[in-house]
C-alpha positions, 0 to 999 in steps of 0.5 A: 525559499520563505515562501516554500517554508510558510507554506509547509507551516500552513494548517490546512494546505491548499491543491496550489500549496500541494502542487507546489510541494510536489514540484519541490526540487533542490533546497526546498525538496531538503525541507520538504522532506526534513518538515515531513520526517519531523511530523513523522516522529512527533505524530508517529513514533521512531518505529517502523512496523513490520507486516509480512506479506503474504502474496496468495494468489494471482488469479484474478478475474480483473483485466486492469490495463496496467497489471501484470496478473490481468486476466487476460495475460495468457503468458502467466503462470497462474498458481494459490498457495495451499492452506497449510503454506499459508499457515507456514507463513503465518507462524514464520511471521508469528516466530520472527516476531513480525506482529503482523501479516497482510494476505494479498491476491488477485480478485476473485468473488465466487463462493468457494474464494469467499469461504477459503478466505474465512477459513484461512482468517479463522485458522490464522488466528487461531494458530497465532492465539490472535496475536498477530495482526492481520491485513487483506488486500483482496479487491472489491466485494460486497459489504457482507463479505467485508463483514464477513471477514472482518468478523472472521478476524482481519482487521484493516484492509487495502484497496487502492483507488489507482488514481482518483480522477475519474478520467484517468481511471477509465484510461486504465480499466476496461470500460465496463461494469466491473471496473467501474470508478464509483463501485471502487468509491463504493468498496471503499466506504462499505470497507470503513462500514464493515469495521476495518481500518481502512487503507487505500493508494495511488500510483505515480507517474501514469501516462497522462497523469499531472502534478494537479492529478496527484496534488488531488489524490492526496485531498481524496485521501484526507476526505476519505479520512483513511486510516493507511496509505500504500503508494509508489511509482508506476512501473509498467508490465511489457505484457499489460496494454499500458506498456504502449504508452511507455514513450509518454513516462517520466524516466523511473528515477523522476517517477521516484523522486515524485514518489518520495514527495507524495509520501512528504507531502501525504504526511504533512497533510495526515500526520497520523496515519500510516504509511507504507514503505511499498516494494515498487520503490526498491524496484527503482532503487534497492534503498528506496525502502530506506530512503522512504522511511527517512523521509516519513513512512514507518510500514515495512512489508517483508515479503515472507512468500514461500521463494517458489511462487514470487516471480510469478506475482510480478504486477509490474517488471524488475519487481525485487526479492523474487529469488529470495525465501523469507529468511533472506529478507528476515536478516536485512531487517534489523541493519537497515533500519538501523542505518536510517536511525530507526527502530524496528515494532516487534511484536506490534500491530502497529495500528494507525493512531489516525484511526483511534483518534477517529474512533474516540472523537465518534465515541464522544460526539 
């Protein structure tokens, strides 16, 4: 026991210390997530910071062998939410005082997809007089589309690396020059060149993947220096390739107790940073949101879809909400959080303080 509490007081944790934290059960779990909640609300604050999500299509042109909108799933409905439903979502985000939206799709990187983006970017801020923050998770594409965007007024960006072992990540996407491991490490660092607050994020619990891979992830993401991270268990898609590998899974409550522990362990390791509280967790327990932030995430991401397109994003099964319009989820907000103690950032942007201590150490040097 006093070794376990020694190392959660080390300064500069170790891939050993880690490996430990992440194996962490009974009394010294309690700890772990007791030193993480602590740093949480010393480095953080109390808040939890809203952004509505906003799943705008699910074409893509990616076939990533775990995804349930791979390209090659002939058995799913393909659809894109027209201008004006988007808009309609922005301004509900805009009324409920949500301080931020995060416009999410498939990866697409033609022309017309490219300018669509600009000019729903644009057309956001000009709705929202530009207040309300915005976030895009819409794949890799080239520094001058970042810049672009960023530009047209996105101002963080989330691409998750998947996993960061370079082995792994071939089990897990065709073997060819669009899914290739280092044009991923690439975006990620032309996505921090464009201007963006930089996000990224693993999954946990992939077939084949080990403590040490995960104790690993959570290193890459301190050299990456990311300023947010969006994490959560792997659960499969019957229609996706991987889904023959489900004989080789942890049970899903053991994915999500590991889940729980990275994001411990992630916060501990990057004190300031955000940390999304990601629906996957609610696919395995309908508090698994909650359950998070108590432990030391503080991003909630209500998801603010128009009800009639939900299902038909489904990027693994048992995804939650699908049956729900916005204003379901809207009335939840305030009472769940208050059961967990914590308070609700209307109309903040709720940026990383990682990043403005990042910028402010550049700006100094």
């Amino acid at each position: 026991m006093s070794n376990f509490k020694d190392i959660l007081n080390k300064d500069n944790l170790t891939k050993q210390d880690l490996v430990c934290m992440l194996n962490a059960e009974g009394k010294n779990r309690d700890l772990l997530h007791r030193k993480s909640k602590e740093i949480t609300k010393k480095f953080t604050t109390n808040k939890v910071y809203l952004r509505g999500l906003i799943e705008y299509s699910n074409v893509c042109v990616k076939d990533c062998l775990y995804c349930g909108i791979r390209k090659s799933n002939t058995q799913q409905k393909r659809y894109t939410i027209s201008d004006s439903e988007v808009l309609n979502c922005a301004q509900y985000a805009l009324e409920n005082n949500y301080g931020s939206i995060v416009l999410q799709a498939g990866e697409r990187t033609d022309k017309p997809f490219i300018s669509k983006i600009t000019t729903l970017l644009n057309e956001i801020n000009k709705l929202s007089k530009g207040k309300l923050g915005i976030t895009i998770s819409l794949g890799e594409q080239t520094l001058e589309v970042y810049k672009e965007w960023f530009d047209a007024g996105a101002h963080r960006y989330l691409l998750r690396i998947e996993t960061s072992n370079s082995e792994l990540y071939k089990n897990l996407h065709p073997k060819n020059r669009m899914h290739n491991f280092q044009h991923r490490i690439d975006a990620l660092n032309n996505i921090r060149l464009a201007g963006f607050k930089l996000g990224t994020g693993v999954m946990i619990g992939l077939p084949n993947q080990t403590i040490e891979n995960l104790a690993d992830d959570l290193l890459f993401m301190k050299a990456m220096n990311v300023d947010m991270v969006g994490m959560g268990p792997y659960i499969e898609h019957q229609h996706t390739p991987l889904f023959n590998d489900k004989n080789l899974l942890a049970s899903k409550q053991k994915r999500l107790a590991l889940s729980y522990n990275m994001i411990a362990c992630l916060r501990i390791l990057m004190k300031d940073i955000n940390i999304a509280a990601t629906t996957a967790l609610q696919a395995i327990d309908n508090f698994g949101r909650e359950k998070a932030i108590k432990i030391g995430a503080n991003v909630l991401m209500p998801n603010i879809t128009p009800g009639s397109f939900r299902d038909n994003y489904k990027l693994y099964e048992d995804k939650p909400c699908t049956n729900e319009n916005a204003s379901d989820c809207n009335t939840c907000i305030d009472v769940r959080m208050n059961m967990i103690g914590s308070e609700v950032g209307y109309n903040e942007w709720g940026d990383s303080k990682h990043f403005f201590k990042n910028k402010k150490q550049l700006s100094s040097s």
